[in-house]
N, C-alpha and C positions, 0 to 999 in steps of 0.2 A: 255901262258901269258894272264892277263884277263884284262882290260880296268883300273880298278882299279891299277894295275903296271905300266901302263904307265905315271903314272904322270902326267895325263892329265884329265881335268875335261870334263863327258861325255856331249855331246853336243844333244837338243831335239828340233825337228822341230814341225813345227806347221803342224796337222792336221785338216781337212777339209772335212766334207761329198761332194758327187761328188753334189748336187742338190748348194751347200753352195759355195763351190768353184765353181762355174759355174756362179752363182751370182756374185760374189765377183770379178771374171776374168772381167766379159762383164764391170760393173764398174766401173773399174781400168783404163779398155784401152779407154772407151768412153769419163770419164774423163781427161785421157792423153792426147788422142787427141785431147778433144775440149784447154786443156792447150797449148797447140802446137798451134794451129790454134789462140788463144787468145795473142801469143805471135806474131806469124806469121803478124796479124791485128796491135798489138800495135808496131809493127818495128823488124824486123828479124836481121837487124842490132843494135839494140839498145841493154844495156845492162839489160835491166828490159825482154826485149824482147827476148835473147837469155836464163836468167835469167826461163824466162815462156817455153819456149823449153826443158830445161834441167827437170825441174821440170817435166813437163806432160810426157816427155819420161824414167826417174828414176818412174813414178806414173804407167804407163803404163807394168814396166815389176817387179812390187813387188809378183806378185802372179807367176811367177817363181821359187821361191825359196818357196812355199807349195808346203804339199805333201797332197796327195787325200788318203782321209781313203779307207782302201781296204773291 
């Protein structure tokens, strides 16, 4: 059975040289974190605050789902 029988439309990740993706990693997460730490400052209880959490920590793990050109 070949992909095209499944009924299902083939699905394409994003590729990434390692030098590219490496960049892109460092960032992601230095800007997630200083998100977090921006949220943390503006009230960790507050909803802008927890708002900035969410944010910097969803910013933090987008280069998990690239795949590194082989």
């Amino acid at each position: 059975m070949t992909d095209t029988d499944t009924g299902v439309a083939p699905t394409r990740g994003v590729e990434l040289s390692a030098q590219t993706y490496r960049h892109l990693d460092r960032a992601s997460k230095l800007l997630g974190v200083g998100l977090v730490a921006l949220g943390l400052d503006m009230g960790g209880d507050t909803v802008f605050g927890v708002a900035l959490g969410l944010l910097g920590a969803a910013l933090a793990l987008t280069t998990v789902f690239l795949q590194i050109e082989k």
